[in-house]
N, CA, C and O atoms as a MOPAC input file, in Angstrom:
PM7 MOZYME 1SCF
protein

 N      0.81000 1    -1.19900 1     0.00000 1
 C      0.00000 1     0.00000 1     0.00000 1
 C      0.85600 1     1.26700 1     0.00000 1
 O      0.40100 1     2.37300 1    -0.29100 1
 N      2.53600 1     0.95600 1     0.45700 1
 C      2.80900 1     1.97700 1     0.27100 1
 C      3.10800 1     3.09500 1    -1.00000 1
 O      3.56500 1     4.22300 1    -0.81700 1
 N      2.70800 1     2.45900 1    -2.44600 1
 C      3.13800 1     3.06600 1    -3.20100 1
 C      1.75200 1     4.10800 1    -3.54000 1
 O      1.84600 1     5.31200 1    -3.78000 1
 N      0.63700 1     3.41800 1    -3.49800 1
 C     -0.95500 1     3.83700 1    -3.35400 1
 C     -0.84500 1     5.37200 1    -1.98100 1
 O     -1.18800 1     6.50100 1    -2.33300 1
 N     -0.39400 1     5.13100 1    -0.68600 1
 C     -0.30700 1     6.14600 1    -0.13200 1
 C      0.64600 1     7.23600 1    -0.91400 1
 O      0.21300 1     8.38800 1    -0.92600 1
 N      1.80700 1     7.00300 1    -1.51900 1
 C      3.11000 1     7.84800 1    -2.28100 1
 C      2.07900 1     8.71900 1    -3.18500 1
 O      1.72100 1     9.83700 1    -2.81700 1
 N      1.66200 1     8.17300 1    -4.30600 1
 C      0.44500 1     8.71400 1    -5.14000 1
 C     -0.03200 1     9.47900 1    -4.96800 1
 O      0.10300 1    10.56200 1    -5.53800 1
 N     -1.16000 1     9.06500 1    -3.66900 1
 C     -2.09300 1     9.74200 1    -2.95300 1
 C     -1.68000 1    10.84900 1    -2.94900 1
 O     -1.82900 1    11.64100 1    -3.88000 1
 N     -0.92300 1    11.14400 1    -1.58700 1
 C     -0.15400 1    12.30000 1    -1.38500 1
 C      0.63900 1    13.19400 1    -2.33700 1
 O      0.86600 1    14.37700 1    -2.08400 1
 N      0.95700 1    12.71000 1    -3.19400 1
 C      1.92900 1    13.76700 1    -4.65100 1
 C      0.46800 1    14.28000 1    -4.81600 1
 O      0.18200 1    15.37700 1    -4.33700 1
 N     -0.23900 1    13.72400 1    -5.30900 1
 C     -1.35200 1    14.28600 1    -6.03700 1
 C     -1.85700 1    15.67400 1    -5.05800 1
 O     -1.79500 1    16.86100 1    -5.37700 1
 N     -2.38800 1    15.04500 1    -3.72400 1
 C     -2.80600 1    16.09400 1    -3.16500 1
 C     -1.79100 1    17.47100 1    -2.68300 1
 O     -2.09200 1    18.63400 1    -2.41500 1
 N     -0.56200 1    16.79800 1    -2.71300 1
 C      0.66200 1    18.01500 1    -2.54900 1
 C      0.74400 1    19.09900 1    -3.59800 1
 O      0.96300 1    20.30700 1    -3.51300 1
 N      0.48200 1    18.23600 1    -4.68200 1
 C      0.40800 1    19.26800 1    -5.71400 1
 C     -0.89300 1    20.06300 1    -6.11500 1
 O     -0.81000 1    20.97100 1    -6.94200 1
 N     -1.94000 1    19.76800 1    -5.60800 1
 C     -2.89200 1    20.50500 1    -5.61400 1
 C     -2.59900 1    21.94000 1    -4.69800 1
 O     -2.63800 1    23.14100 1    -4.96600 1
 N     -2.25200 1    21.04700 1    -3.33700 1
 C     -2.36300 1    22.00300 1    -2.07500 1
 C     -1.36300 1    23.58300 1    -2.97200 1
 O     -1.76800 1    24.72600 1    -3.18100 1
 N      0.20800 1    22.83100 1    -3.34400 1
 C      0.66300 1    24.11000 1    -4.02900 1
 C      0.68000 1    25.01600 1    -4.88900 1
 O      1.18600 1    26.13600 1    -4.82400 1
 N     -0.27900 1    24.17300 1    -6.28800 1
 C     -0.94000 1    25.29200 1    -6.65600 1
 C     -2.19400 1    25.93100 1    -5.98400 1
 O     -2.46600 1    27.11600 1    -6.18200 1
 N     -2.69900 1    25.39900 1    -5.45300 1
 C     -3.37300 1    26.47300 1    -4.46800 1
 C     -2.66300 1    27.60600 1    -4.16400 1
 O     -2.75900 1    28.66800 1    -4.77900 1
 N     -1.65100 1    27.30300 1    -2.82200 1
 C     -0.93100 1    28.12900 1    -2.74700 1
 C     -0.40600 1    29.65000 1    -3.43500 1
 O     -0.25700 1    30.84300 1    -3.17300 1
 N     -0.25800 1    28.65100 1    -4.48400 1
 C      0.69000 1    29.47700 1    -5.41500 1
 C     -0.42500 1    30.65700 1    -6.07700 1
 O     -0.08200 1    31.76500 1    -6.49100 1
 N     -1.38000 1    30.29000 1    -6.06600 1
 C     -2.97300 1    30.56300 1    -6.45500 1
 C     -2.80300 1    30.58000 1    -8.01500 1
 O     -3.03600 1    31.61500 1    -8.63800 1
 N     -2.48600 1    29.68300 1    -8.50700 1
 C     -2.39800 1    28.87700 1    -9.69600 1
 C     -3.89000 1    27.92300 1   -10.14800 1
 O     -4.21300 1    27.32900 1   -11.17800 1
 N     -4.56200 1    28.13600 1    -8.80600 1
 C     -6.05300 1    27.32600 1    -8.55900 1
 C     -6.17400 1    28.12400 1    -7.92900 1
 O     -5.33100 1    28.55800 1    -7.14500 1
 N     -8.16600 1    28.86200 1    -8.26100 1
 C     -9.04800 1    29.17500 1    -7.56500 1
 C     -9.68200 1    28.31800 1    -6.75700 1
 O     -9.69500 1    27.09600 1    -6.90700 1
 N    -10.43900 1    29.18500 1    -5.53100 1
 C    -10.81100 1    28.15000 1    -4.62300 1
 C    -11.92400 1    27.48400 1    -5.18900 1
 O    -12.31300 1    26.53500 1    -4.50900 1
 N    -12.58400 1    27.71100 1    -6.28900 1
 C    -13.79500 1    26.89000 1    -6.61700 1
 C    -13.08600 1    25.52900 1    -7.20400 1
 O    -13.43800 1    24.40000 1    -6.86100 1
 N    -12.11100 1    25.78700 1    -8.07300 1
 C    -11.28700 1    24.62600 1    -8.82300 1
 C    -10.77900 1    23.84500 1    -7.73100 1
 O    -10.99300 1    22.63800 1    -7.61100 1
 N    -10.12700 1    24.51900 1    -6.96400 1
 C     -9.63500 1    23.29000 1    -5.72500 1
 C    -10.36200 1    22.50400 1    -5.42800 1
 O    -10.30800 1    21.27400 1    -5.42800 1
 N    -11.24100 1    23.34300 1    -5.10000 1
 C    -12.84900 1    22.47100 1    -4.51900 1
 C    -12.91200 1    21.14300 1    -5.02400 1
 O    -12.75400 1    20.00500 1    -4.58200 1
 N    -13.30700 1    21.89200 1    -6.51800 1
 C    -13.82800 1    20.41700 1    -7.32200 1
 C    -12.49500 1    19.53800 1    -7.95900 1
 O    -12.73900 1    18.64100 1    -8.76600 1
 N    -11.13100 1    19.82100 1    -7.57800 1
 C    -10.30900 1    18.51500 1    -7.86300 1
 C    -10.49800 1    18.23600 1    -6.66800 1
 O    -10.49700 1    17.01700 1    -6.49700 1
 N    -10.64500 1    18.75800 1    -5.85000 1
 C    -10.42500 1    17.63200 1    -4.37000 1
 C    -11.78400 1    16.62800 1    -4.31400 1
 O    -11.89000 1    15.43700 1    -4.02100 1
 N    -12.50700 1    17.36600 1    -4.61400 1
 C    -13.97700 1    16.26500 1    -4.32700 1
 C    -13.84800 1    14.84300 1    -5.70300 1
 O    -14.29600 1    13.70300 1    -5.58600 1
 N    -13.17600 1    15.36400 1    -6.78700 1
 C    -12.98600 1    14.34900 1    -7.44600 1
 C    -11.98200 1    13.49400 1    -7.29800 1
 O    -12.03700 1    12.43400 1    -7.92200 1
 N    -11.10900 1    13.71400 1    -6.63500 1
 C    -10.07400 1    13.27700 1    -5.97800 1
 C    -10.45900 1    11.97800 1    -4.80900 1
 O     -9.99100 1    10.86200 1    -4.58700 1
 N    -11.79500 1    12.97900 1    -4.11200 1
 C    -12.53000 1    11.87900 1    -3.36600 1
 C    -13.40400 1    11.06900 1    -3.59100 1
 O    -13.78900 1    10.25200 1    -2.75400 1
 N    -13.99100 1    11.20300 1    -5.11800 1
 C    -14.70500 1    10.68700 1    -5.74700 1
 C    -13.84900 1     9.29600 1    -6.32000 1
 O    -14.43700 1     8.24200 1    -6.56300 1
 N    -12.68100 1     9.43900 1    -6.45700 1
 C    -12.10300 1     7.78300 1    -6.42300 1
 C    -11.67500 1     7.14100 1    -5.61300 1
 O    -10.83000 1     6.27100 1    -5.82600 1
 N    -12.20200 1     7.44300 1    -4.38200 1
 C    -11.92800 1     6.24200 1    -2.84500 1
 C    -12.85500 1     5.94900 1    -2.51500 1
 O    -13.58200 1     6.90300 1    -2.24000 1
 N    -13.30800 1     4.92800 1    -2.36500 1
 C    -14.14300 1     4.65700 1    -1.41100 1
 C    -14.49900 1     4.65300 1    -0.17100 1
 O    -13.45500 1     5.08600 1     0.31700 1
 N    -15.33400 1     4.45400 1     0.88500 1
 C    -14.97900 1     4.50600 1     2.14400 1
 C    -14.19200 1     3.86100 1     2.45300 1
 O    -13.29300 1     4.58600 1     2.87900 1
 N    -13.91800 1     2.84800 1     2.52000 1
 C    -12.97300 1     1.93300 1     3.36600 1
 C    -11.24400 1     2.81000 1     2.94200 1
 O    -10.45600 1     3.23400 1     3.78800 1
 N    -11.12600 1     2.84600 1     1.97400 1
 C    -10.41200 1     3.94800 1     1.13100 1
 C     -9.69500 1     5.18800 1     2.21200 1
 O     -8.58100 1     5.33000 1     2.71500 1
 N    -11.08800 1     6.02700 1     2.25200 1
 C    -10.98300 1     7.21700 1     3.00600 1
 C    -10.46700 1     6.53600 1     4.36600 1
 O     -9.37500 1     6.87900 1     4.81900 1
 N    -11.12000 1     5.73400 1     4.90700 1
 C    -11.16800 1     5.51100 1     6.44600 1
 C     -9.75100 1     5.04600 1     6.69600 1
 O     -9.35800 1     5.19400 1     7.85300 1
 N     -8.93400 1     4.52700 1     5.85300 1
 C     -7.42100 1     4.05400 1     5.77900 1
 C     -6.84600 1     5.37100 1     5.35700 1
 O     -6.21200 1     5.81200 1     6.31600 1
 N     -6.79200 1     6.21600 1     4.30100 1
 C     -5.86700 1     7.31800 1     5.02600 1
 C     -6.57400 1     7.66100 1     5.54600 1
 O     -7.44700 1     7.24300 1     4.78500 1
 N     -7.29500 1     8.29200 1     6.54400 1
 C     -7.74900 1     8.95800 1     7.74800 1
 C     -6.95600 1     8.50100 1     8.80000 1
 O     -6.35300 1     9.29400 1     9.52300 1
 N     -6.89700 1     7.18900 1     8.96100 1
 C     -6.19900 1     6.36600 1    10.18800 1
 C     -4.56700 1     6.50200 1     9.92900 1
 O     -3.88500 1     6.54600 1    10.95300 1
 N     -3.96600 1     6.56200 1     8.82300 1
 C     -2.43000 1     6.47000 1     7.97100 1
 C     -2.50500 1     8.12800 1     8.25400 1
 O     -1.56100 1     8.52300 1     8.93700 1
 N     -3.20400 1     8.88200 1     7.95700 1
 C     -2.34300 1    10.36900 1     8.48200 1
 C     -2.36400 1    10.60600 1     9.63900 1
 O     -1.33400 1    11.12800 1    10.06500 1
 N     -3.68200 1    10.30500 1    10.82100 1
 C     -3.43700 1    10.47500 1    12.03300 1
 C     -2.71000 1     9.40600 1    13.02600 1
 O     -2.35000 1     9.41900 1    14.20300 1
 N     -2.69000 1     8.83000 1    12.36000 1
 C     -2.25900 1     7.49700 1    13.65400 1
 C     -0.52600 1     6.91400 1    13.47100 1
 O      0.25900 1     6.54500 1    14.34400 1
 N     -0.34400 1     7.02000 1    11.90600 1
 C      1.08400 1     6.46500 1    11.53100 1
 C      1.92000 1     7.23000 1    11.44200 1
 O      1.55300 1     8.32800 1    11.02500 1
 N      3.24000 1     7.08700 1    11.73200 1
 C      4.27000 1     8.28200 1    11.62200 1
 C      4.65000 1     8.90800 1    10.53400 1
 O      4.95600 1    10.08700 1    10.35200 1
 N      4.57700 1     7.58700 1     9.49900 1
 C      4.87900 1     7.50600 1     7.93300 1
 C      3.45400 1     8.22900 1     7.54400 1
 O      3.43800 1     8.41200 1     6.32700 1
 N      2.39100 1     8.64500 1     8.10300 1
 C      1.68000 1     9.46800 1     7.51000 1
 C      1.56200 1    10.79200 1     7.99000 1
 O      0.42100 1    11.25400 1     7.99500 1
 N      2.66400 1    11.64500 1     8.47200 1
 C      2.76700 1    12.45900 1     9.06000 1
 C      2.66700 1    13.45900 1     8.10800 1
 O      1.96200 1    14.45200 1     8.28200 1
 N      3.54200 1    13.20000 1     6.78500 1
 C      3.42000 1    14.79200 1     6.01800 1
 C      2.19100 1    14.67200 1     4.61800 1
 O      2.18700 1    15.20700 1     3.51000 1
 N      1.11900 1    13.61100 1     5.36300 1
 C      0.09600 1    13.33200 1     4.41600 1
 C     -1.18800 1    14.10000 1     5.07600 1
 O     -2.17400 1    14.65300 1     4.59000 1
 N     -0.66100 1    13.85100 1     6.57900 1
 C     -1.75900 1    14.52500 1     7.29000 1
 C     -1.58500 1    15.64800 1     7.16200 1
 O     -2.66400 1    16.21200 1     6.98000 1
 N     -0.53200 1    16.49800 1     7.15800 1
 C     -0.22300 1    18.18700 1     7.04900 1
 C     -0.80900 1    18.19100 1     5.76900 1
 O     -1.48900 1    19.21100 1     5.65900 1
 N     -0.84000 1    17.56400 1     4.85200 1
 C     -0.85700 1    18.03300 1     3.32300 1
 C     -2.85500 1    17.95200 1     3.52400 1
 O     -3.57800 1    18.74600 1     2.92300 1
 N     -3.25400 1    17.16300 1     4.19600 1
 C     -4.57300 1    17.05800 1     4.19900 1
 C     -5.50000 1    18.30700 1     5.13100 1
 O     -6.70800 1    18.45400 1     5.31800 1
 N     -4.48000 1    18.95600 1     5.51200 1
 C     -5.15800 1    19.73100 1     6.65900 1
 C     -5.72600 1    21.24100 1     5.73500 1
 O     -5.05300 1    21.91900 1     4.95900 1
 N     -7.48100 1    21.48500 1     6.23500 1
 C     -7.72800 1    22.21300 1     5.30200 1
 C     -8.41700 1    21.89400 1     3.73900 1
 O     -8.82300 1    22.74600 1     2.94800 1
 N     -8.41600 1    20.67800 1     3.59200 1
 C     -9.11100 1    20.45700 1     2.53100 1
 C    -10.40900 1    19.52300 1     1.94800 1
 O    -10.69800 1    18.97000 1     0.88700 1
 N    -10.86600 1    19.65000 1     2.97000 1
 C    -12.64200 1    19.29500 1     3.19000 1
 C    -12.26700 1    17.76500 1     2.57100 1
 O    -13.41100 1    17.46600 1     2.22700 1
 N    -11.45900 1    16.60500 1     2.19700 1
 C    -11.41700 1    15.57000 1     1.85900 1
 C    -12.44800 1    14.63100 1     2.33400 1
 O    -13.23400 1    14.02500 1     1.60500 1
 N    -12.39000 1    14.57300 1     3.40700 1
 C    -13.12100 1    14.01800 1     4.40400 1
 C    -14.84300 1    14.20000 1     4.62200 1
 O    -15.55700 1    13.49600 1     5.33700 1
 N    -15.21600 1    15.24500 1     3.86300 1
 C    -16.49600 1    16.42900 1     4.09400 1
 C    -16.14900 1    17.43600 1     5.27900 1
 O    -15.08100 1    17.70500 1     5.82900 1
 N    -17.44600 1    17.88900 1     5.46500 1
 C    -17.49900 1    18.80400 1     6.28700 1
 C    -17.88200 1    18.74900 1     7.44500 1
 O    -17.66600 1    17.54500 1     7.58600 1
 N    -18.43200 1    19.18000 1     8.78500 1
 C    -18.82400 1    18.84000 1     9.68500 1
 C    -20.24100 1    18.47900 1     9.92200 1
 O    -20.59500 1    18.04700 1    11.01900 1
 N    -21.15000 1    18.65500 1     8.83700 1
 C    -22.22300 1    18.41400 1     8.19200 1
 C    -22.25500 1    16.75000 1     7.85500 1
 O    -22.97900 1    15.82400 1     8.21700 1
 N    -21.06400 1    16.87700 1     6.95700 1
 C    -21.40500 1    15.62800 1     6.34900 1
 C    -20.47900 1    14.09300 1     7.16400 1
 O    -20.35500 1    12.97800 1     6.65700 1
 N    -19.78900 1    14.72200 1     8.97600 1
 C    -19.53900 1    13.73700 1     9.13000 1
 C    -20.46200 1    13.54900 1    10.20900 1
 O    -20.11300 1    12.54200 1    10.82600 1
 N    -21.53400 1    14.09300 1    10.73700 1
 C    -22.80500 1    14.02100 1    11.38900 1
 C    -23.59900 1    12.71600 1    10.58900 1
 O    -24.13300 1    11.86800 1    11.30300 1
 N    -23.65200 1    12.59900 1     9.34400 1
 C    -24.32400 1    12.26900 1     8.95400 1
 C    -23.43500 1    10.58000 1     8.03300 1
 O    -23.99800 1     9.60300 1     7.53900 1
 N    -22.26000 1    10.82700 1     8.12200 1
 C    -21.52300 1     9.77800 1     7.67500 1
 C    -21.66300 1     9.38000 1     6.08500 1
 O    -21.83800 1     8.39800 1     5.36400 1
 N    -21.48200 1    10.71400 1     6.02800 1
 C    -22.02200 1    11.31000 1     4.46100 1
 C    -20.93600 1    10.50400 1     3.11600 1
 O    -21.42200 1    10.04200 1     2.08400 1
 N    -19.43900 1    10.48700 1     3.43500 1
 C    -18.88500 1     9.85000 1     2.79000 1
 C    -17.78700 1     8.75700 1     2.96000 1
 O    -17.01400 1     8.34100 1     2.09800 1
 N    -17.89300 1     8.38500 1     4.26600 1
 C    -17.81500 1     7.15400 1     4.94400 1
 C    -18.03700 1     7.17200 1     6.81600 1
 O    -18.17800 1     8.20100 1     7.47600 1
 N    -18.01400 1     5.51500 1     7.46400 1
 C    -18.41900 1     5.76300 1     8.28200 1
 C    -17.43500 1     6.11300 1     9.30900 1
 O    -16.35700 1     5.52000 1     9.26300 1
 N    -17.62900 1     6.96700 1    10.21500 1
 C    -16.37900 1     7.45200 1    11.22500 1
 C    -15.89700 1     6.15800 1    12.20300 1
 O    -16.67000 1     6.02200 1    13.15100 1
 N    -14.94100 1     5.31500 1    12.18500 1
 C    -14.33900 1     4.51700 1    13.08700 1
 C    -14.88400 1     5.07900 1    14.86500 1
 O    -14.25800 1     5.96400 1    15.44800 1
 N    -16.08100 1     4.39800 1    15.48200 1
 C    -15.46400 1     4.80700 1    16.61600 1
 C    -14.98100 1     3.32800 1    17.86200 1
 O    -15.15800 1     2.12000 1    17.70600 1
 N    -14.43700 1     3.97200 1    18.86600 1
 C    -13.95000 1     4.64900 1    19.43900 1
 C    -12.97900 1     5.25900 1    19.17700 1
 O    -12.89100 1     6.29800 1    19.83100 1
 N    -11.96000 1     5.02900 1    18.30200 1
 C    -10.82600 1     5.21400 1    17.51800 1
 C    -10.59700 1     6.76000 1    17.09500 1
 O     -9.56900 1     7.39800 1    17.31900 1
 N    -11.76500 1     7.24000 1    16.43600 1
 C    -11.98600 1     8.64200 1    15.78900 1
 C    -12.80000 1     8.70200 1    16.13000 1
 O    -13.77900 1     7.95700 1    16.18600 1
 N    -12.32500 1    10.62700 1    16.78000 1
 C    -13.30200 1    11.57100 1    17.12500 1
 C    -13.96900 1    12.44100 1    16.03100 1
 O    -13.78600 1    12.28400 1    14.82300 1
 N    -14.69100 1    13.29000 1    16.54600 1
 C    -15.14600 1    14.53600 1    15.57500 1
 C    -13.99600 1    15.40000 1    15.21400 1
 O    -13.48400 1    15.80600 1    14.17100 1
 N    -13.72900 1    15.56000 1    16.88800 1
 C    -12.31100 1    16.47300 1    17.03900 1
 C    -11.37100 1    16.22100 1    16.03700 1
 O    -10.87700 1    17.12700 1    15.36600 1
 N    -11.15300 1    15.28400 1    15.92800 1
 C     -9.93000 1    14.99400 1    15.07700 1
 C     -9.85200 1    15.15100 1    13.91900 1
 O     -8.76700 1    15.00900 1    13.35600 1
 N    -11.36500 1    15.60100 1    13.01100 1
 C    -11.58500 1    15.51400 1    11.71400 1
 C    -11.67800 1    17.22800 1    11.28300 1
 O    -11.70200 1    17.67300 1    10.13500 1
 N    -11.71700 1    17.94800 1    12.46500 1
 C    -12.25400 1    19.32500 1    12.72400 1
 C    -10.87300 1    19.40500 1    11.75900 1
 O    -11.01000 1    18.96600 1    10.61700 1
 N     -9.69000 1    19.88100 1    12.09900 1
 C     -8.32800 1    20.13400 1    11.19000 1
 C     -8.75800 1    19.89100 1     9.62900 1
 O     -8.32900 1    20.63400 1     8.74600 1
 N     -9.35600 1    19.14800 1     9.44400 1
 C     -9.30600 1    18.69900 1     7.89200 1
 C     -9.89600 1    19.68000 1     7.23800 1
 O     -9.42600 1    20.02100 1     6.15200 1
 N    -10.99900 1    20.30300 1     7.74900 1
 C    -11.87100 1    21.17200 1     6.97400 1
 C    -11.60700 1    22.39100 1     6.50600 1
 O    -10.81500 1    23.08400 1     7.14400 1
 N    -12.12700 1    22.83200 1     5.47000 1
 C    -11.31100 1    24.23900 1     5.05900 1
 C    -12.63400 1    24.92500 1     5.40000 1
 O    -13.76000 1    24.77400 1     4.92500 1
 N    -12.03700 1    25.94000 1     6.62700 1
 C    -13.02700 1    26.53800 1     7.17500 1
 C    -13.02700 1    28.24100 1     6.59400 1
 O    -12.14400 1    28.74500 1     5.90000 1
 N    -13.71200 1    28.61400 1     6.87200 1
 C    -14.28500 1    29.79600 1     6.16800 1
 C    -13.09400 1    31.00600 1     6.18300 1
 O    -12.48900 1    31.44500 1     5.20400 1
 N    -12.97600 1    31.33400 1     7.34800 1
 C    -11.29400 1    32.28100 1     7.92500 1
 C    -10.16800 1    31.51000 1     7.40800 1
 O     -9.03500 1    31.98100 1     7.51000 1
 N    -10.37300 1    30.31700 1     6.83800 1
 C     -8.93500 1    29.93700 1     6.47800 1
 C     -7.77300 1    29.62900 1     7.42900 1
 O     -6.62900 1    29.52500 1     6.98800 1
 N     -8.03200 1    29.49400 1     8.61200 1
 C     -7.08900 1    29.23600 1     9.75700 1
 C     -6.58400 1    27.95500 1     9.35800 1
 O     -5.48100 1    28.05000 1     8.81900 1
 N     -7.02400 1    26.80700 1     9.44500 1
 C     -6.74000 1    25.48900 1     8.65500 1
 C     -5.10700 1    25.35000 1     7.62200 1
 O     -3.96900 1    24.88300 1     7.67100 1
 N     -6.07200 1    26.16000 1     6.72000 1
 C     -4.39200 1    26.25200 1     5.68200 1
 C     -3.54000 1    27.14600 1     6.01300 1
 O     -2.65400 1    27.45700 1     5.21700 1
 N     -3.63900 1    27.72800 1     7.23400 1
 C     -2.79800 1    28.37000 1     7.39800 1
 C     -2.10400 1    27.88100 1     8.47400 1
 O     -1.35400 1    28.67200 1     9.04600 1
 N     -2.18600 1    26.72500 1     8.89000 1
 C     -1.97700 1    25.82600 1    10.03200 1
 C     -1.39400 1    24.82700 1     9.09600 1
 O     -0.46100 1    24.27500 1     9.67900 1
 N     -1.50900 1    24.48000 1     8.19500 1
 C     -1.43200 1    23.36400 1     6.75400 1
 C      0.41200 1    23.74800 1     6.54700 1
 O      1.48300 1    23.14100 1     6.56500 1
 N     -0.10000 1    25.13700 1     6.35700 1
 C      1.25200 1    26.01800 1     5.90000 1
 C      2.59600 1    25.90000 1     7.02100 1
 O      3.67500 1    25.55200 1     6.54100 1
 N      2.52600 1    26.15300 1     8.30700 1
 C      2.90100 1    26.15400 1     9.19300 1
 C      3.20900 1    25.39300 1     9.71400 1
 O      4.06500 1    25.65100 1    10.56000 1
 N      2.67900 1    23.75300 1     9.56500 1
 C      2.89400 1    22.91200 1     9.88100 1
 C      3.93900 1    22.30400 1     8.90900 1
 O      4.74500 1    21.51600 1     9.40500 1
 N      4.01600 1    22.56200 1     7.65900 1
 C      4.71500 1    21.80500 1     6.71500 1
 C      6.26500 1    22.45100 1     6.75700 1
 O      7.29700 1    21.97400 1     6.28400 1
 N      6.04100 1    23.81900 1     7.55700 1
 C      7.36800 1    24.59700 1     7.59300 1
 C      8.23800 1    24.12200 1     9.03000 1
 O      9.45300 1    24.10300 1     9.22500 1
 N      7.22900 1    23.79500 1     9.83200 1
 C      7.99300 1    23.34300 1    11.18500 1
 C      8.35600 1    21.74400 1    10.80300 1
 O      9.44300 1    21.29500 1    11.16500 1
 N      7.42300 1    20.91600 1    10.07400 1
 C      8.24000 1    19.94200 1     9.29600 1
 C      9.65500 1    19.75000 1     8.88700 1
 O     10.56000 1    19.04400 1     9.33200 1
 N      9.57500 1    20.54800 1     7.95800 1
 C     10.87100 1    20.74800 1     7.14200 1
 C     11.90100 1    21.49400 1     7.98300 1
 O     12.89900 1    21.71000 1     7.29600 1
 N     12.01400 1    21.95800 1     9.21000 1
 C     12.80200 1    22.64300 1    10.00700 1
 C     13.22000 1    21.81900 1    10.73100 1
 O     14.28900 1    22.24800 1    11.16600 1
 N     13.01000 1    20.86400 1    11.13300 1
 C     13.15900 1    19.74000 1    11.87500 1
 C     14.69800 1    19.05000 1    11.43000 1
 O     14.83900 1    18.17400 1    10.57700 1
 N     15.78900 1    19.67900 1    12.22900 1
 C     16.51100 1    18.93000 1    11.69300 1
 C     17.72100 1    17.85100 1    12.75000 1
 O     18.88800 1    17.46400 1    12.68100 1
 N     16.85200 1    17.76100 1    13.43100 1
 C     17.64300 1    16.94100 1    14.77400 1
 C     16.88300 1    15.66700 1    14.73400 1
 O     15.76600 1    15.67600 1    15.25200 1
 N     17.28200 1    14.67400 1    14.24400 1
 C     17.18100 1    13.26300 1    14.70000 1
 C     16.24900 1    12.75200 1    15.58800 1
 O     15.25500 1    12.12600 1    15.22000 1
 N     16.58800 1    13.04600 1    17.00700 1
 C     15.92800 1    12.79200 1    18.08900 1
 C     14.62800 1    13.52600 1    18.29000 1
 O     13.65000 1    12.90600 1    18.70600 1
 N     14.55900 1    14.87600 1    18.00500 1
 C     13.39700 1    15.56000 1    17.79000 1
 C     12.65400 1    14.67700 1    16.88600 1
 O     11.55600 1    14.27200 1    17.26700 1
 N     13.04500 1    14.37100 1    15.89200 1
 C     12.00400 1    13.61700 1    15.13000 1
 C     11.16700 1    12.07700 1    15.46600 1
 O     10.08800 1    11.54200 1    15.21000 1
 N     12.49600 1    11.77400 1    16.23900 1
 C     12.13200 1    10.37800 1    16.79600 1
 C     10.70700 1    10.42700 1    17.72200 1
 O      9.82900 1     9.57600 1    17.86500 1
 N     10.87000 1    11.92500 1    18.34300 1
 C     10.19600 1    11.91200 1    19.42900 1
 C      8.24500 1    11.62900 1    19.03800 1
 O      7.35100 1    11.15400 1    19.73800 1
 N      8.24600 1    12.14900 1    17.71700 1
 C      7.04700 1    12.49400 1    16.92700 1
 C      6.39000 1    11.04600 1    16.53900 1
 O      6.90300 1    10.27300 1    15.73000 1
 N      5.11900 1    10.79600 1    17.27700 1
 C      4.68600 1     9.11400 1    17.46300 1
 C      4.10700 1     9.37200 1    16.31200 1
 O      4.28300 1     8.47900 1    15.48400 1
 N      3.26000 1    10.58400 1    15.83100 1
 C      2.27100 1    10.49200 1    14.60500 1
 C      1.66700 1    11.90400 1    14.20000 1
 O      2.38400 1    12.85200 1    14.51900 1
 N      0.75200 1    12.14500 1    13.70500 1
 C      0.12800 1    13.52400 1    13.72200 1
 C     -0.69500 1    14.26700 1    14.43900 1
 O     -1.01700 1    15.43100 1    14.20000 1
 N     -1.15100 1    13.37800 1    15.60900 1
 C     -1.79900 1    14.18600 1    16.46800 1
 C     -0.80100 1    14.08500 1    17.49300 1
 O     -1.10700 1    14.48500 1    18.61700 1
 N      0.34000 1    13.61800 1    17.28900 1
 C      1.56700 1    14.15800 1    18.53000 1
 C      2.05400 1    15.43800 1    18.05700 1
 O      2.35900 1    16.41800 1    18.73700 1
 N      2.08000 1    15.32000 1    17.01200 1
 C      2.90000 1    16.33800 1    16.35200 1
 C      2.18200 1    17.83400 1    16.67200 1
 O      2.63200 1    18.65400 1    17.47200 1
 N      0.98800 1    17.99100 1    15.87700 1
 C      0.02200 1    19.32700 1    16.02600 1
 C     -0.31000 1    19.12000 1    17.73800 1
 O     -0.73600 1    20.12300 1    18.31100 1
 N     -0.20100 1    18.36700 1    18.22700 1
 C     -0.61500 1    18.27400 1    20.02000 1
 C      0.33400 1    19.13500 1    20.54600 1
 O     -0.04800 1    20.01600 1    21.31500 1
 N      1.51800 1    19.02900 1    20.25800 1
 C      2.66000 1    19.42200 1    20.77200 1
 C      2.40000 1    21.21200 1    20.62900 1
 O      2.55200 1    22.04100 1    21.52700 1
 N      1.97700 1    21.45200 1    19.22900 1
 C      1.48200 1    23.25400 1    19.54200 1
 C      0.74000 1    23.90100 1    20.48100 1
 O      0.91300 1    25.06000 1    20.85900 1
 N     -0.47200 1    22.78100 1    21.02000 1
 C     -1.47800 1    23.06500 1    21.65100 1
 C     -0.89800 1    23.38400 1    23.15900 1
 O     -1.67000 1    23.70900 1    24.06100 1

């Protein structure tokens, strides 16, 4: 699976930066990302969901995901709109980061996170990092 996660992630990296770059409007983002989600299925989604928050090796999949409604919205995980939420395992809380919320705080947390990433250049610091909610925990 790991080459399927490699994929995954280029694809959405490169969305996220032309975003960025604003090379993509936010309506276009929109709709590559939803088509983007339009080829996983749940079980799909519910494996990276668990691979960015839970695995270490999905650490800069989860930054890349933060902010981009992949998942739906808080609407649509009430309702288990495009797959079903694992529980006890996954919270709401935990899905809150994903969403690209209106103020944009999200990608700008997306942004920030990918820079304290890449700054990281001590070994042991990195070791210390169990997964992605150690990681963004550690800001809190």
């Amino acid at each position: 699976m790991s080459s399927y996660f490699k994929i995954f992630h280029r694809i959405l990296k490169s969305l996220n930066k032309r975003f960025d770059e604003k090379k993509l409007d936010e309506s276009d983002y929109k709709n590559y990302i939803g088509i983007l989600r339009t080829q996983l299925s749940s079980e799909e989604l519910v494996v990276i969901l668990i691979n960015s928050l839970y695995v270490k090796r999905g650490l800069g999949l989860g930054i890349e995901l933060i902010g981009t409604n992949l998942f739906g919205d808080e609407k649509d995980f009430k309702i288990d709109q495009h797959f079903v939420i694992p529980k006890p395992e996954i919270i709401q809380d935990d899905l809150s980061i994903f969403i690209n919320d209106n103020e944009g705080k999200n990608i700008k947390k997306r942004k920030d996170y990918e820079k304290k990433l890449k700054s990281i250049d001590n070994i042991a610091e990195f070791e210390d990092i169990m997964n992605f909610k150690s990681f963004v925990s550690a800001d809190s």
